[in-house]
SETIDREN-622758 format. One record per residue: residue number from 0; residue in one letter; x, y, z of N, C-alpha, C in turn. Coordinates in Angstrom, 3 decimals. Layout:
BEGIN
{atom NUM; 'a'; {X; Y; Z}; {X; Y; Z}; {X; Y; Z}}
...
//
This chain:
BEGIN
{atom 0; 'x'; {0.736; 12.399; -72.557}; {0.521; 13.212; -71.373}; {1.056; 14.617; -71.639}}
{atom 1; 'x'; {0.655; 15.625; -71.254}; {0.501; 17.004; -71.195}; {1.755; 16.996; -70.549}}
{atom 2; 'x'; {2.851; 17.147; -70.899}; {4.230; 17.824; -70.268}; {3.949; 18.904; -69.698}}
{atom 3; 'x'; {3.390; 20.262; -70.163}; {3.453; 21.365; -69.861}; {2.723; 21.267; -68.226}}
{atom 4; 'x'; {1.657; 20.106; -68.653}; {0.661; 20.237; -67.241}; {1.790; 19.585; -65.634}}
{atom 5; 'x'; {2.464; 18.469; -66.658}; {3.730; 17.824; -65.190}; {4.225; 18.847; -64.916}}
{atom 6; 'x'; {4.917; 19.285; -65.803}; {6.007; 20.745; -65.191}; {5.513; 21.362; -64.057}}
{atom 7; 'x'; {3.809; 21.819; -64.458}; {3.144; 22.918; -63.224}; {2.970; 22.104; -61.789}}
{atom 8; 'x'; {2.280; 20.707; -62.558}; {2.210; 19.790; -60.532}; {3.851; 20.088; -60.256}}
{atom 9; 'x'; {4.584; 19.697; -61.206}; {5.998; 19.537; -60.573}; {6.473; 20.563; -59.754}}
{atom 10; 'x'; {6.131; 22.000; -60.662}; {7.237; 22.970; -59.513}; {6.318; 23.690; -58.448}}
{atom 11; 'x'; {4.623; 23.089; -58.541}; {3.812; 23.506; -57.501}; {4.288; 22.619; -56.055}}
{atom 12; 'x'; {4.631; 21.199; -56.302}; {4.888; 20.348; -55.871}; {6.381; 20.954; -54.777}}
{atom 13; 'x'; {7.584; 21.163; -55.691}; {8.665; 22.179; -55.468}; {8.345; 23.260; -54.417}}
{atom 14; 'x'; {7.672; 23.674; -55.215}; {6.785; 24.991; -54.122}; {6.818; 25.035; -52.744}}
{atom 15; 'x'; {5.771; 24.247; -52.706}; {5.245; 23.593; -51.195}; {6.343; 22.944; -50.297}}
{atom 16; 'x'; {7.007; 22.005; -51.156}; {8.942; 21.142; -49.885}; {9.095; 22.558; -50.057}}
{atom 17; 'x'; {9.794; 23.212; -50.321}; {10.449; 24.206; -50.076}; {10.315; 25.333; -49.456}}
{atom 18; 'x'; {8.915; 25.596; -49.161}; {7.975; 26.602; -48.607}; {8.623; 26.101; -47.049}}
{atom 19; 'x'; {8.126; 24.866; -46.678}; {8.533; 23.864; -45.535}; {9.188; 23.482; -45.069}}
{atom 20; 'x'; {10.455; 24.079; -45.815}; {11.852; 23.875; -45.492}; {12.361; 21.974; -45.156}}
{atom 21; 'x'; {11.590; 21.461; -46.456}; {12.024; 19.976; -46.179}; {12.866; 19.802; -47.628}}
{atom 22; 'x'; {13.825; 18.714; -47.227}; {14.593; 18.832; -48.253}; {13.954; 17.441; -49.263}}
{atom 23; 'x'; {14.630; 17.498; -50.453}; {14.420; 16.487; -51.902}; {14.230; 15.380; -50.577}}
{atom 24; 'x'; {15.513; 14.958; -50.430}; {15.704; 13.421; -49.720}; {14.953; 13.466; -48.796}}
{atom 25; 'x'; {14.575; 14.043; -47.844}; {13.625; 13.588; -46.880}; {12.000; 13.186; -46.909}}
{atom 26; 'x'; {11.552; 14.056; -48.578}; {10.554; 14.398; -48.350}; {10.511; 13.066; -49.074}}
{atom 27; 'x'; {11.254; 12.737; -50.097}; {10.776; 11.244; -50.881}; {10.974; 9.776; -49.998}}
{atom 28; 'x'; {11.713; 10.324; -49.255}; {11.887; 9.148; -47.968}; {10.644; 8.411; -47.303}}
{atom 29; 'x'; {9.665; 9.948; -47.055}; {8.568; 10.032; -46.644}; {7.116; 9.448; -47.502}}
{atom 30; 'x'; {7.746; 9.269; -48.835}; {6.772; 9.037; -49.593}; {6.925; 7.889; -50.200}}
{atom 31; 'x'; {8.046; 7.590; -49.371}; {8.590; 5.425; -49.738}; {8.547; 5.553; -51.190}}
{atom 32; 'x'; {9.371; 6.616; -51.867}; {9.775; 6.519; -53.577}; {11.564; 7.252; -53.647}}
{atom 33; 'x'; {12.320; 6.645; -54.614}; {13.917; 7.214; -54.379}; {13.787; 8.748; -54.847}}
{atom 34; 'x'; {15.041; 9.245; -54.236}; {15.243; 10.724; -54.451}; {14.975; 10.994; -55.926}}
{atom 35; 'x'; {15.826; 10.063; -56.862}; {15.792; 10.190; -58.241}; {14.296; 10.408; -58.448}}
{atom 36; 'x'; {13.301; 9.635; -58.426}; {11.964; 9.398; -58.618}; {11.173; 11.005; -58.337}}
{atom 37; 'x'; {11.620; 10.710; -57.010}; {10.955; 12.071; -56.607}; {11.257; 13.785; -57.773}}
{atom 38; 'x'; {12.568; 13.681; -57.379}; {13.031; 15.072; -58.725}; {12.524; 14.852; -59.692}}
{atom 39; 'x'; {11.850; 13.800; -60.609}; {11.827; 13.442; -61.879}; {10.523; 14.043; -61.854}}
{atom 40; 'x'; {10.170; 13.747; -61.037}; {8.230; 14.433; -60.848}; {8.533; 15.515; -60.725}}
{atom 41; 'x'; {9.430; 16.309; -59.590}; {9.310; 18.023; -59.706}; {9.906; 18.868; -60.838}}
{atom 42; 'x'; {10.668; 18.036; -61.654}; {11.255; 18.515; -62.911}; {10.426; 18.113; -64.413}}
{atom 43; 'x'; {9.265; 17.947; -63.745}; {8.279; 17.494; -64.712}; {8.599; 16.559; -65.859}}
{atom 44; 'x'; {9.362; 15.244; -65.881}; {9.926; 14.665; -66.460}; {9.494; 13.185; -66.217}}
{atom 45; 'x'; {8.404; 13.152; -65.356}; {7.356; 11.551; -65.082}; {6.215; 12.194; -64.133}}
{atom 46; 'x'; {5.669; 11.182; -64.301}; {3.739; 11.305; -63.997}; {4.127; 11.636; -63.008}}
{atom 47; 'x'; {2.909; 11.932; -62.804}; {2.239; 12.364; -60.620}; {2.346; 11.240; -60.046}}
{atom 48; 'x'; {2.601; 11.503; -58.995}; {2.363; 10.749; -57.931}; {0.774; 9.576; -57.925}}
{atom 49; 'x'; {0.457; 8.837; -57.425}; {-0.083; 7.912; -57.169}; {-1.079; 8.754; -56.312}}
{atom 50; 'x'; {-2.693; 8.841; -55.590}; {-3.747; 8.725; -54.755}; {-2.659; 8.810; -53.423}}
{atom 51; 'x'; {-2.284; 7.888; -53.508}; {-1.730; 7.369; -52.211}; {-0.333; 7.919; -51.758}}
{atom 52; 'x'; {0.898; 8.330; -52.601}; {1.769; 9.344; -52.287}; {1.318; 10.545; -52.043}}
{atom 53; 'x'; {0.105; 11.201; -52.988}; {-0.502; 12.400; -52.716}; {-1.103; 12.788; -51.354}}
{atom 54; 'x'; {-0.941; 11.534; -50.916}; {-1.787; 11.425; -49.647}; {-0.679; 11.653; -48.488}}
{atom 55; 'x'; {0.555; 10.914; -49.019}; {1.520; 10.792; -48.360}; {2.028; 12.277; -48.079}}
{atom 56; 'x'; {2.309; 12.942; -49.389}; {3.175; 14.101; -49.046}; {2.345; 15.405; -48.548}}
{atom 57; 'x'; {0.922; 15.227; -48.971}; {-0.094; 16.002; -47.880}; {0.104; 16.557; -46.377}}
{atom 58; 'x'; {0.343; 15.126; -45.998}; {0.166; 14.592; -44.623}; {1.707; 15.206; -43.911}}
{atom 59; 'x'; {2.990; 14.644; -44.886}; {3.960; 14.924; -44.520}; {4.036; 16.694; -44.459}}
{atom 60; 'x'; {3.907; 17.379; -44.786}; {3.856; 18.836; -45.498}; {2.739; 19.191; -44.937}}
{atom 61; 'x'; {2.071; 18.962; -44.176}; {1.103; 19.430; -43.202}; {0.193; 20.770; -44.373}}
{atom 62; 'x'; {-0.148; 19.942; -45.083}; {-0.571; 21.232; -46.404}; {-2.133; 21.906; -45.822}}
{atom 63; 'x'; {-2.204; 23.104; -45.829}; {-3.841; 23.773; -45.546}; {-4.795; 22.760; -46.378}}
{atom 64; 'x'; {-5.979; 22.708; -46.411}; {-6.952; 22.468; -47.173}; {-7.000; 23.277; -48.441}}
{atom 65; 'x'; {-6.638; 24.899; -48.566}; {-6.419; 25.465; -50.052}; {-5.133; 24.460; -50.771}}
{atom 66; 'x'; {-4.341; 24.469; -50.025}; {-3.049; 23.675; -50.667}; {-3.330; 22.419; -50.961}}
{atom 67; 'x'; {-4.078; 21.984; -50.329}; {-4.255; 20.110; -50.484}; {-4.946; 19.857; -52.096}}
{atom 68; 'x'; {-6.225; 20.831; -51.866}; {-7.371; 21.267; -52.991}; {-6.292; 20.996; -54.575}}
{atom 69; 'x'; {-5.204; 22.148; -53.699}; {-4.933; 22.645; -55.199}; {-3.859; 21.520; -55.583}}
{atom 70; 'x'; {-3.119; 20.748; -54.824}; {-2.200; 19.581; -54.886}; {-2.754; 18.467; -56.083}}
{atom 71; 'x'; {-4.291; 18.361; -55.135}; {-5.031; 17.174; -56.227}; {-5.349; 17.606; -57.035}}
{atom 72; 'x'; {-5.895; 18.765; -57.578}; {-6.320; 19.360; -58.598}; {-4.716; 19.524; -59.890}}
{atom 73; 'x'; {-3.974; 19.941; -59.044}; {-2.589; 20.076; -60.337}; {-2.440; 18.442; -60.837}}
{atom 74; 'x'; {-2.446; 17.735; -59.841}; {-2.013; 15.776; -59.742}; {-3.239; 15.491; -61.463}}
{atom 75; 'x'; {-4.254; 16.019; -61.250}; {-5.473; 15.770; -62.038}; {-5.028; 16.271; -63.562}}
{atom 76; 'x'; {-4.779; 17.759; -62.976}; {-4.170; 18.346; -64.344}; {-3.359; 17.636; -65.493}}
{atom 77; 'x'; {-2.358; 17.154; -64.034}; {-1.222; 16.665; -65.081}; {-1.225; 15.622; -65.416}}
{atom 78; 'x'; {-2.187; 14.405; -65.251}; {-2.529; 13.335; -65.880}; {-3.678; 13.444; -66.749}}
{atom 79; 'x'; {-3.776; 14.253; -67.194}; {-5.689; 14.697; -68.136}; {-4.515; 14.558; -69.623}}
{atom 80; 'x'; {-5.060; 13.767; -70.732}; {-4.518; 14.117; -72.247}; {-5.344; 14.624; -72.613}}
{atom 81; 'x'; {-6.356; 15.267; -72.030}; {-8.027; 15.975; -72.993}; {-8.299; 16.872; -72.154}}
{atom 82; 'x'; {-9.269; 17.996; -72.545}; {-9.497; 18.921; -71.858}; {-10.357; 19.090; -70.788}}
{atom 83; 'x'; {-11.002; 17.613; -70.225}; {-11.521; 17.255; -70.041}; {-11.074; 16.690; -68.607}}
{atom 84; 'x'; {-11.216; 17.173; -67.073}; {-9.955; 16.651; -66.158}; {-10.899; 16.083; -65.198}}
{atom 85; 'x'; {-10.479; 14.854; -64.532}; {-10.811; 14.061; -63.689}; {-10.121; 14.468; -62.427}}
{atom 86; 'x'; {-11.021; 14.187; -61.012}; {-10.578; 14.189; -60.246}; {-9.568; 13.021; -59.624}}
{atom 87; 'x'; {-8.448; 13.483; -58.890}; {-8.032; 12.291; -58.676}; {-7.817; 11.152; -58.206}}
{atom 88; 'x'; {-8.980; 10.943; -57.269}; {-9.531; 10.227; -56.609}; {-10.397; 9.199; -58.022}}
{atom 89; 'x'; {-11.388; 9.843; -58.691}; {-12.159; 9.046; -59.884}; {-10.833; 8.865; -60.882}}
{atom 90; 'x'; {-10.056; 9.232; -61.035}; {-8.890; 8.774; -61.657}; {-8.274; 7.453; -61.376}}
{atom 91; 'x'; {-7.941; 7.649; -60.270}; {-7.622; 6.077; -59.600}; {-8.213; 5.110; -59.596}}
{atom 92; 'x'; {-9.589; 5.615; -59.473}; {-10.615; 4.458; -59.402}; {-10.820; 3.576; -60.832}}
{atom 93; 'x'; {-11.066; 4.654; -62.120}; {-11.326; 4.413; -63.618}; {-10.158; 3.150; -63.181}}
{atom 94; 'x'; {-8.611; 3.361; -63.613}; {-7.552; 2.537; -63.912}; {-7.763; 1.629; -63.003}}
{atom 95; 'x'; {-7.952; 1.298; -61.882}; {-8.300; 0.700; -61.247}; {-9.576; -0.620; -61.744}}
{atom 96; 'x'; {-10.727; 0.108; -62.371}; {-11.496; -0.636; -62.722}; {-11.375; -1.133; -64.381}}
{atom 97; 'x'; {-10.556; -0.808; -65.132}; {-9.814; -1.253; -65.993}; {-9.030; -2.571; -66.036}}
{atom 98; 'x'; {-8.470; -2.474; -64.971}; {-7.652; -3.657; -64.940}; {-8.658; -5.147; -64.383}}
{atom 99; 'x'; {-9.382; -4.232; -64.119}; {-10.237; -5.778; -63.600}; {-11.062; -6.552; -64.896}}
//
């Protein structure tokens, strides 16, 4: 996985709690994952979030539609190993249909 690409969801991610004045702990509270978990993603140091946290911290963070856009689009970024980037919605789905 593209480190450089986690880093950017991560401190875009950063960005936005903080824009919102919500803090680390509340916002991962919100996204039913531990504080630790949560920093590890904004310090670009583990994957994105899941479809479904993305969804979570959207919702929580009351994000515009430019912000949401660009949320899934970084989430996409930073799980792509090729230059080649999936949305993250068809992302979920692929692994999803993998396992079956």
């Amino acid at each position: 996985m593209n480190t450089n690409q986690r880093q950017k969801f991560g401190k875009y991610v950063e960005t936005l709690r903080k824009s919102r004045g919500k803090s680390l702990r509340e916002t991962a509270k919100a996204l039913k994952v531990s504080p630790q978990y949560y920093s590890e993603v904004e310090k670009g140091r583990s994957s994105t979030f899941t479809a479904e946290k993305l969804k979570l911290l959207d919702n929580f963070l009351l994000l515009n539609e430019e912000e949401s856009h660009a949320l899934y689009d970084a989430a996409a970024r930073s799980r792509s190993s090729s230059d080649v980037v999936a949305p993250q919605d068809c992302a979920d789905y692929m692994v999803g249909k993998s396992d079956e």
